[in-house]
FIKOLZA-1660 file (N, C-alpha, C; in steps of 0.1 Angstrom, whole numbers, plus 5000, padded with zeros to 4 digits):
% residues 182
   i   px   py   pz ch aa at
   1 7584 8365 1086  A  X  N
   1 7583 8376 1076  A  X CA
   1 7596 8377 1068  A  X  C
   2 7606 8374 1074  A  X  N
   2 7620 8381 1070  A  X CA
   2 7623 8368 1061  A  X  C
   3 7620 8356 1063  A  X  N
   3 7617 8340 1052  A  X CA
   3 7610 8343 1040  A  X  C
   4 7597 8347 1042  A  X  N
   4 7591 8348 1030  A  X CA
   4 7592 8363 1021  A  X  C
   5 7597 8374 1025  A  X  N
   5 7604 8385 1020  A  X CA
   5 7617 8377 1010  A  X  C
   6 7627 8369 1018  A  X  N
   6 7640 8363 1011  A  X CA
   6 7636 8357 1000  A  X  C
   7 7625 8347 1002  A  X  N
   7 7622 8340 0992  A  X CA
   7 7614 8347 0982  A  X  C
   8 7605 8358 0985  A  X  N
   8 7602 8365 0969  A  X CA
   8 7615 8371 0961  A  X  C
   9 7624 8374 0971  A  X  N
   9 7630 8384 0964  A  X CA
   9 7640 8370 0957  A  X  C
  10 7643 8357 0961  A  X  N
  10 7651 8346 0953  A  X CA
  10 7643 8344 0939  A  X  C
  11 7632 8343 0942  A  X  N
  11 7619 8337 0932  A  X CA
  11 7623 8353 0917  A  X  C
  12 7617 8362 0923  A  X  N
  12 7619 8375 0914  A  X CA
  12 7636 8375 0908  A  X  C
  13 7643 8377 0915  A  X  N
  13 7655 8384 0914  A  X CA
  13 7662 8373 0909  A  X  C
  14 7668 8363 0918  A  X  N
  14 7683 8357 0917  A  X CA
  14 7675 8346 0909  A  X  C
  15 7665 8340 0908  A  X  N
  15 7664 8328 0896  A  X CA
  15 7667 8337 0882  A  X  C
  16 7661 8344 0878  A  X  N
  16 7659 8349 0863  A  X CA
  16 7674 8353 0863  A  X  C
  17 7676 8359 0869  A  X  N
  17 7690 8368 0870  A  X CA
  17 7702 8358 0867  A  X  C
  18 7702 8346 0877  A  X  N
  18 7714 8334 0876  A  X CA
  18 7711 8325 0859  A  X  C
  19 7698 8327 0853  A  X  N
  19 7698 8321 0841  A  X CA
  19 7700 8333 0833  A  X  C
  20 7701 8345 0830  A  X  N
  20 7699 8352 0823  A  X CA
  20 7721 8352 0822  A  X  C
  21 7725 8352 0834  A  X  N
  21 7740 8355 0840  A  X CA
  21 7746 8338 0832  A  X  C
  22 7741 8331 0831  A  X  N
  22 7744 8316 0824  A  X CA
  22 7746 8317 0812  A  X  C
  23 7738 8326 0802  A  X  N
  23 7736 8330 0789  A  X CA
  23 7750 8341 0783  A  X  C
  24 7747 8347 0795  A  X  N
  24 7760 8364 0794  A  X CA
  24 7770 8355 0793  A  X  C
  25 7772 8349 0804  A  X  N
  25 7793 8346 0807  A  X CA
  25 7794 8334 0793  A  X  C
  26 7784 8327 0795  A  X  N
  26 7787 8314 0776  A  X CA
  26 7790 8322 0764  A  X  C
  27 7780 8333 0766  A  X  N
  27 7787 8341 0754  A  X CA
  27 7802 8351 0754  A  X  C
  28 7802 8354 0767  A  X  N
  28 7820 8363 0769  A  X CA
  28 7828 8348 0772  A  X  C
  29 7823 8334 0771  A  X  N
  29 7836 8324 0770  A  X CA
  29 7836 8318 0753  A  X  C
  30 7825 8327 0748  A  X  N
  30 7829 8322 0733  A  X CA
  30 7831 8336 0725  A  X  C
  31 7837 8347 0733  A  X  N
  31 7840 8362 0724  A  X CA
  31 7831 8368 0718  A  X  C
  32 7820 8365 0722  A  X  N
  32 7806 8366 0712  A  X CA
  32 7801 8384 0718  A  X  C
  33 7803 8391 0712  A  X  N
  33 7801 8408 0718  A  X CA
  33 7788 8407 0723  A  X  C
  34 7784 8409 0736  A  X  N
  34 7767 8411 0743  A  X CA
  34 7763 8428 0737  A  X  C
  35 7754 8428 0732  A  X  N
  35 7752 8441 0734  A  X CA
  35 7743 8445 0739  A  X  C
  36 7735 8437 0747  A  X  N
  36 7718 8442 0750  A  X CA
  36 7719 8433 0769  A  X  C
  37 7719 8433 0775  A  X  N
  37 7713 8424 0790  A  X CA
  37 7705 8429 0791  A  X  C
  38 7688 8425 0791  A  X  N
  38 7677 8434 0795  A  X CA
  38 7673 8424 0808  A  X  C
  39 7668 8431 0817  A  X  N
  39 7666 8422 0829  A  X CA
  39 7659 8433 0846  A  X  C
  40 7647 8432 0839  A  X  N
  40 7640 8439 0850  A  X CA
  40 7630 8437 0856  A  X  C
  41 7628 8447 0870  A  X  N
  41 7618 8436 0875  A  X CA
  41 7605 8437 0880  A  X  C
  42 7599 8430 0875  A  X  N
  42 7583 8436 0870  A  X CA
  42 7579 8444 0858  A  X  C
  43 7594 8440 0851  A  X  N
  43 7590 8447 0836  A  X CA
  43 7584 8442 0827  A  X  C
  44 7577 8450 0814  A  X  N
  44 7573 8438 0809  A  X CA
  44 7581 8435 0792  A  X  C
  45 7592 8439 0793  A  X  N
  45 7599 8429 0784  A  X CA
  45 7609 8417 0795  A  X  C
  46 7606 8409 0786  A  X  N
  46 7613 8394 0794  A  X CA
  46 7627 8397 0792  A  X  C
  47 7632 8386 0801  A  X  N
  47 7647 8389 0802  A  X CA
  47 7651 8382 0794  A  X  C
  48 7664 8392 0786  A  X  N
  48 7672 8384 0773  A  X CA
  48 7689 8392 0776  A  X  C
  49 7692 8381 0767  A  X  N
  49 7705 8385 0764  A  X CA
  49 7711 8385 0746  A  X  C
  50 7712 8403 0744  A  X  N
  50 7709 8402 0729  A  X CA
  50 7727 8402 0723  A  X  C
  51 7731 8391 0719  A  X  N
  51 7746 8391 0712  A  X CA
  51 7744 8395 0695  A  X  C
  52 7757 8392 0692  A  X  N
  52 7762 8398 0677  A  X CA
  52 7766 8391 0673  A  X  C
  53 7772 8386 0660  A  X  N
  53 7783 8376 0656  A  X CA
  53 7788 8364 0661  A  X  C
  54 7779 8354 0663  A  X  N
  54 7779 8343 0668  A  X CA
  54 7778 8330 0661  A  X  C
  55 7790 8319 0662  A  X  N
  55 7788 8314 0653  A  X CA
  55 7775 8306 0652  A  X  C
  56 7773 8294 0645  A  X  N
  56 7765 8284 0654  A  X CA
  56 7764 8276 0663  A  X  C
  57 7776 8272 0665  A  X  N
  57 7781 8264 0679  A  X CA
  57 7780 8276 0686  A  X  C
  58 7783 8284 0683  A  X  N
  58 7785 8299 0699  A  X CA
  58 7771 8297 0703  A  X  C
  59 7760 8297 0692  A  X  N
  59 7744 8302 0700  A  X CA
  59 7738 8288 0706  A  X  C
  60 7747 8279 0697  A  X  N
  60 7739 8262 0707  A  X CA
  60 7743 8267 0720  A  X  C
  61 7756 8270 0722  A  X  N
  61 7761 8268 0736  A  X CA
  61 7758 8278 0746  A  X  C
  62 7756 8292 0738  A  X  N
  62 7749 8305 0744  A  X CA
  62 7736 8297 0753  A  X  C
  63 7728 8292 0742  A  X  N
  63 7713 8291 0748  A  X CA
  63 7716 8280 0760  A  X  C
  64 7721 8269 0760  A  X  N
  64 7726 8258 0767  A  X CA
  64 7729 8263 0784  A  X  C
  65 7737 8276 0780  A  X  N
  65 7742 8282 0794  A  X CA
  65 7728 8283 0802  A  X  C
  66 7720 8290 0796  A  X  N
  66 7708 8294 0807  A  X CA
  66 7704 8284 0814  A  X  C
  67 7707 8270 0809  A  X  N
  67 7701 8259 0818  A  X CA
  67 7715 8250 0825  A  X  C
  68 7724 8253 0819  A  X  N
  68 7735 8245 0828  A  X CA
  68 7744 8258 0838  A  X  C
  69 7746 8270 0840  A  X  N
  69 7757 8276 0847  A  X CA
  69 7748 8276 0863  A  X  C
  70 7728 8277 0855  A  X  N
  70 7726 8278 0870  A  X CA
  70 7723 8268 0877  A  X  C
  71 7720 8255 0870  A  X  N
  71 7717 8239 0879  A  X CA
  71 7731 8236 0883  A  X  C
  72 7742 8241 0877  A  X  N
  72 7754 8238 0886  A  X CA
  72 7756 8249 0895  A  X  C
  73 7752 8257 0890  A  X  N
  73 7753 8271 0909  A  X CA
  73 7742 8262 0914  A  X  C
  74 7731 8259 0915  A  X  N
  74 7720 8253 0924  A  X CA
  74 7729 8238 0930  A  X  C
  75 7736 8230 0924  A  X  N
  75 7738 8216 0930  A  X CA
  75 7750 8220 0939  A  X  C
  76 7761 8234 0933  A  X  N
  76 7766 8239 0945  A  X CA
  76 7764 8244 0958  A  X  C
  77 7757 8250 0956  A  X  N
  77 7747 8258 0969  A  X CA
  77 7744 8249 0976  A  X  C
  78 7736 8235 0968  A  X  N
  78 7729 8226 0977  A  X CA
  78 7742 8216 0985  A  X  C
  79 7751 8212 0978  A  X  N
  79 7764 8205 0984  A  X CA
  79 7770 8215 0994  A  X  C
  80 7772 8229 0994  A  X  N
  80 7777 8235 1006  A  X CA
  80 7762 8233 1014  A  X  C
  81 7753 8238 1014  A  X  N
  81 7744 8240 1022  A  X CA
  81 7745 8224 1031  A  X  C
  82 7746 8211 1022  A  X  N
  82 7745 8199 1033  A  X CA
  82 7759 8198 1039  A  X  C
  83 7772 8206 1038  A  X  N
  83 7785 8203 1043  A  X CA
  83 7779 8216 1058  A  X  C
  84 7774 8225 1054  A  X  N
  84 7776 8235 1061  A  X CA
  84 7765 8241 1070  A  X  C
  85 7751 8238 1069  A  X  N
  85 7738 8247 1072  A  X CA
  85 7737 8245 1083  A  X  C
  86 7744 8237 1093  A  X  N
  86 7739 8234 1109  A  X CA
  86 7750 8245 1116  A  X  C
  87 7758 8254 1104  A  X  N
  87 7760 8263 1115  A  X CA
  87 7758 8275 1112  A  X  C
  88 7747 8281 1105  A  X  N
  88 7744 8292 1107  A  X CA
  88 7723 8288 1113  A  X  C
  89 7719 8305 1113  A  X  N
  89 7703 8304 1115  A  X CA
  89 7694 8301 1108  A  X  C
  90 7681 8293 1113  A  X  N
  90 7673 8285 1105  A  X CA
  90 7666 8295 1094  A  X  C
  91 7667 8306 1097  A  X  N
  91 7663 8318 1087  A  X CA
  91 7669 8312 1071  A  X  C
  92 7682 8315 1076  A  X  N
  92 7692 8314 1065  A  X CA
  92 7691 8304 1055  A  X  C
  93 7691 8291 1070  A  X  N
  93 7697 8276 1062  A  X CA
  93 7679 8277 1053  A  X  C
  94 7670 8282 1055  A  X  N
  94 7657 8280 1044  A  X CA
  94 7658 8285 1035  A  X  C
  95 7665 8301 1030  A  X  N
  95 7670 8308 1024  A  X CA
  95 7681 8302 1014  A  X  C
  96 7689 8298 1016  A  X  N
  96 7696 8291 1010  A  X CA
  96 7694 8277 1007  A  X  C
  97 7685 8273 1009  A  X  N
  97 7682 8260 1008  A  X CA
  97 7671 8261 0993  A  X  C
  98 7664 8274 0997  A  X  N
  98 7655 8282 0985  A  X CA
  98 7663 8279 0974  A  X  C
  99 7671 8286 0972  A  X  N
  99 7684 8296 0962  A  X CA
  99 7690 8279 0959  A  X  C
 100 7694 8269 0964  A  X  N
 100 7702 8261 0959  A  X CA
 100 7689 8256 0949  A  X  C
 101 7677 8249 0956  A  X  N
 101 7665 8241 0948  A  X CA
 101 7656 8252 0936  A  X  C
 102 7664 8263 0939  A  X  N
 102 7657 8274 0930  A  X CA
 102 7664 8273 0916  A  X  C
 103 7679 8275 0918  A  X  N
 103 7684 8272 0908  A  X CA
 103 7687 8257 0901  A  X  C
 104 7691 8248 0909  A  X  N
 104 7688 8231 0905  A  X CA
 104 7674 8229 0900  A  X  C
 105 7666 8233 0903  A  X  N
 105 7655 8230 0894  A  X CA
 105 7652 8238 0879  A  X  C
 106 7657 8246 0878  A  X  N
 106 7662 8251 0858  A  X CA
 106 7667 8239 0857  A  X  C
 107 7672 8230 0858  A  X  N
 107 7679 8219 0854  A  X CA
 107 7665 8211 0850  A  X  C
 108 7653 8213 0854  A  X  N
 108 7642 8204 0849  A  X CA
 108 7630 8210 0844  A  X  C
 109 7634 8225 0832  A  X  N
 109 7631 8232 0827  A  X CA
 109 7632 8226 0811  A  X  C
 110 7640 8217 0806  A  X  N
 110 7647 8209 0793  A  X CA
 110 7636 8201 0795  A  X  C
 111 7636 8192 0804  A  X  N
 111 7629 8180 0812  A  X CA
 111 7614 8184 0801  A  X  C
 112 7607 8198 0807  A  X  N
 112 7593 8201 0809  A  X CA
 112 7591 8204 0791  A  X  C
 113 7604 8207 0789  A  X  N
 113 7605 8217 0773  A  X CA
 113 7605 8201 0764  A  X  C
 114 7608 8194 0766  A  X  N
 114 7608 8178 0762  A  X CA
 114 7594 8175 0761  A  X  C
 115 7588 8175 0774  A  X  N
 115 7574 8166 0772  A  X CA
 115 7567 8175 0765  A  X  C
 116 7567 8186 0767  A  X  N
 116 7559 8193 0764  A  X CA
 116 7559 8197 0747  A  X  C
 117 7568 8190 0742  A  X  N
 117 7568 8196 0727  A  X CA
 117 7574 8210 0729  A  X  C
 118 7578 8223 0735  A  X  N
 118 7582 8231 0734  A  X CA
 118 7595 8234 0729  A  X  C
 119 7598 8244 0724  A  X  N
 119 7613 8247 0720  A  X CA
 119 7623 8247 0731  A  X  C
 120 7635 8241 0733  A  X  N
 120 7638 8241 0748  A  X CA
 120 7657 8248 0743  A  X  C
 121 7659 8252 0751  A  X  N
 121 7672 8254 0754  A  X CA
 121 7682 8250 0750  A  X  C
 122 7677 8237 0751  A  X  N
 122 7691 8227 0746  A  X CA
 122 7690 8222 0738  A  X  C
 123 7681 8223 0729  A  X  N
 123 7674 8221 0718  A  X CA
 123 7685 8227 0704  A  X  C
 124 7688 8237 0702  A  X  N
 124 7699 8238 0693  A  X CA
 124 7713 8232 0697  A  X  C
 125 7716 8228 0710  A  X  N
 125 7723 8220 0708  A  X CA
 125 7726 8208 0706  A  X  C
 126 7712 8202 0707  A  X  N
 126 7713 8187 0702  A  X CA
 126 7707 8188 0690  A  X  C
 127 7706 8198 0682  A  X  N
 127 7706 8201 0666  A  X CA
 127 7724 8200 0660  A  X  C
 128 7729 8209 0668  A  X  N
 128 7748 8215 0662  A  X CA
 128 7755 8200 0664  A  X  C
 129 7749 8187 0668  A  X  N
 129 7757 8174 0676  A  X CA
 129 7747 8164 0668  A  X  C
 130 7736 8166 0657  A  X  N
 130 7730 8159 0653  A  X CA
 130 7732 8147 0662  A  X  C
 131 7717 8151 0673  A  X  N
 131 7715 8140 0685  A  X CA
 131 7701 8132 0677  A  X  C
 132 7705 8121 0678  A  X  N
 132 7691 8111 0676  A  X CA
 132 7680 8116 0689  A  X  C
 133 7670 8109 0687  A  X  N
 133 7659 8108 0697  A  X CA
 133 7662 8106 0712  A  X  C
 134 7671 8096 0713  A  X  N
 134 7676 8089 0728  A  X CA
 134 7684 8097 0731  A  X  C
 135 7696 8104 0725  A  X  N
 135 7703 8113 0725  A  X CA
 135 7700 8126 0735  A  X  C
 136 7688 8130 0723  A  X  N
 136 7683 8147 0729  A  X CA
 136 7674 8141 0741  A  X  C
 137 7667 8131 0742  A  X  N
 137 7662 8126 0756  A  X CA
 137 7672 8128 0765  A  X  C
 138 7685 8119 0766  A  X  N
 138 7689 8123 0774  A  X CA
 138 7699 8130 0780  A  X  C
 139 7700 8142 0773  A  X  N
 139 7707 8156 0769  A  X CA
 139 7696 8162 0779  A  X  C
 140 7681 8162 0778  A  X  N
 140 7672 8170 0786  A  X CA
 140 7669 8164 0797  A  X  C
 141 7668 8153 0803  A  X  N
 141 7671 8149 0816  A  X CA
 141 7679 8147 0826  A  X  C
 142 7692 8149 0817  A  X  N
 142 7705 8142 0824  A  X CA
 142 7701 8155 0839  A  X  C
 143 7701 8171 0836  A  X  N
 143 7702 8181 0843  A  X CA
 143 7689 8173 0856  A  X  C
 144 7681 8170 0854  A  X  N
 144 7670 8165 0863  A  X CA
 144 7670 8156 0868  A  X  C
 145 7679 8146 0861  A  X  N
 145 7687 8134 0870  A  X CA
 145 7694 8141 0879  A  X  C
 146 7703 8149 0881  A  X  N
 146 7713 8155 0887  A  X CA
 146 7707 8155 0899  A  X  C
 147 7695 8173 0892  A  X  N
 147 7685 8175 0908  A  X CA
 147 7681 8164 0916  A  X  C
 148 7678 8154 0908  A  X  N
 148 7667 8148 0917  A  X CA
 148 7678 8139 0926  A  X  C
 149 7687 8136 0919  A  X  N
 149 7700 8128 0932  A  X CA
 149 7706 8139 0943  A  X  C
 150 7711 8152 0941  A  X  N
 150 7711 8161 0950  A  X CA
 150 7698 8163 0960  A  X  C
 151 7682 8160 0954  A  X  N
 151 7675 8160 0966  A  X CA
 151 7675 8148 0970  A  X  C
 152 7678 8136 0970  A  X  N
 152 7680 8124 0976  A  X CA
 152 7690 8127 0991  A  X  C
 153 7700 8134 0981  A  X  N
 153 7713 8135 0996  A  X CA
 153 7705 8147 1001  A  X  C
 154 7697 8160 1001  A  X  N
 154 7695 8168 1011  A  X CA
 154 7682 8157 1021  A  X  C
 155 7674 8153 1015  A  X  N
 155 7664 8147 1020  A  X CA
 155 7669 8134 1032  A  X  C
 156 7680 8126 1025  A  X  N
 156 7688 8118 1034  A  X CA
 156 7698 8124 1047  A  X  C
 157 7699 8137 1044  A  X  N
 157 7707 8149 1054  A  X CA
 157 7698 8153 1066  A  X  C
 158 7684 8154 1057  A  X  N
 158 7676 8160 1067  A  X CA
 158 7668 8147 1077  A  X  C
 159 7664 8138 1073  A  X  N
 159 7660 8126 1079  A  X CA
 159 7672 8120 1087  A  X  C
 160 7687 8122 1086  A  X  N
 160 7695 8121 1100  A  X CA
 160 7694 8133 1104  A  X  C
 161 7695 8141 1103  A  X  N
 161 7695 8153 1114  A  X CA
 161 7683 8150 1126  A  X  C
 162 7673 8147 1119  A  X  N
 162 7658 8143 1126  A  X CA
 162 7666 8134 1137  A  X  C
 163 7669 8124 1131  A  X  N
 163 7669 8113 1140  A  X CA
 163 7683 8117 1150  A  X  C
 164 7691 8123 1146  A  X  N
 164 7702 8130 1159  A  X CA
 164 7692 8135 1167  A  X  C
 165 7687 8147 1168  A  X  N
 165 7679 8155 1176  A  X CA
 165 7669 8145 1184  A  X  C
 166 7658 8141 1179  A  X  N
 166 7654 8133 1189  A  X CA
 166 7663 8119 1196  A  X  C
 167 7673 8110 1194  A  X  N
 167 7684 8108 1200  A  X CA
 167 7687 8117 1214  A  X  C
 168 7691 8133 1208  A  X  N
 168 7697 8137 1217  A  X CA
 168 7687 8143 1230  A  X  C
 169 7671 8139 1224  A  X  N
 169 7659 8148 1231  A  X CA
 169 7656 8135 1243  A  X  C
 170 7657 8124 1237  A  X  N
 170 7656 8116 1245  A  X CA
 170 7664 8115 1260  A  X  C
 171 7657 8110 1273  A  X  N
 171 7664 8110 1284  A  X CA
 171 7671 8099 1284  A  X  C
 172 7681 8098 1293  A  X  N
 172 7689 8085 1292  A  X CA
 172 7684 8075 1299  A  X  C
 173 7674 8078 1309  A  X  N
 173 7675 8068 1319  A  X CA
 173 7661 8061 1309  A  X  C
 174 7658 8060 1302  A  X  N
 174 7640 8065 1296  A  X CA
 174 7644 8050 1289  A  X  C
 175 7629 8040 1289  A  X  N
 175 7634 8032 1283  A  X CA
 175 7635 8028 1271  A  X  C
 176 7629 8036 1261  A  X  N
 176 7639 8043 1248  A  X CA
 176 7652 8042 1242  A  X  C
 177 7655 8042 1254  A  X  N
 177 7667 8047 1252  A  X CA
 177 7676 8031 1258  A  X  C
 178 7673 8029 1262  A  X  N
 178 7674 8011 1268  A  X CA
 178 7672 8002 1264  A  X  C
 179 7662 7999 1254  A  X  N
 179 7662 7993 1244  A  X CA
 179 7669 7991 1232  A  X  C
 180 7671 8008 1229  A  X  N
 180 7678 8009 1219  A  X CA
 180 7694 8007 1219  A  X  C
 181 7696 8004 1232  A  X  N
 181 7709 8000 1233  A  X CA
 181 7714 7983 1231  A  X  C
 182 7704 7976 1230  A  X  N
 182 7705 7959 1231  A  X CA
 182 7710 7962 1218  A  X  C
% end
């Protein structure tokens, strides 16, 4: 219960919130005055962040944040979580394991905004850098290349841990375990 409680409240709260918080801080690192964070939950205006006086590089890089401050909070989360998760409880390590792949995966939101013909994110910035075709391709995958090598190493983390545990489930005298010693 206390897993799937965590995980609505990551899904509701800390996704929107860590992209909406991507948008905010790009614009206080380019002086850009916020005047609006709207961000509520179960509301039904969508979450935005309304600035002032921006130049056009400020709003390439404004919009840009929503998809890069949180695929790098997600590939961090996920790099502590494989340095660190075997020492807290399996509650947690799922919880955080959520929250890292919650946010690493905005990173394949560009990806989706690409195929899909939609307006995407990064889209005025590979307008403000006049990106060719190959360019803004791979401007909007690079973030999804990222995730998908960060799930390589959690997946590769989790398939040894497997194989320790049974290792360690095994008896010694067993011939299992006797074999595997030639």
């Amino acid at each position: 219960m206390f897993t799937a409680v965590g995980a609505l409240a990551i899904i509701m709260i800390a996704l929107p919130a860590g992209h909406e918080l991507g948008h905010y801080l790009t614009a206080q690192g380019f002086h850009v005055p916020v005047e609006d964070t709207t961000w509520t939950l179960l509301g039904r205006t969508p979450p935005s962040v309304q600035y002032r006086d921006a130049s056009v590089s400020a709003q390439a890089w404004i919009a840009a944040g929503g998809v890069f401050l949180p695929t790098t909070l997600g590939v961090l989360v996920l790099l502590l979580w494989l340095r660190l998760s075997a020492k807290v409880p399996r509650a947690i390590r799922l919880l955080w394991l959520m929250l890292g792949f919650g946010y690493a995966l905005n990173g394949a939101g560009p990806t989706l905004d690409l195929a899909t013909g939609r307006f995407s994110h990064l889209q005025r910035l590979a307008e403000l850098y006049h990106l060719g075709r190959v360019e803004v391709a791979g401007l909007h995958l690079a973030p999804l290349v990222v995730v998908l090598c960060i799930t390589g190493l959690v997946g590769f983390h989790q398939f040894r841990e497997r194989l320790r545990d049974q290792k360690r489930a095994e008896p010694i005298g067993s011939a299992n375990a006797a074999s595997s010693r030639r």
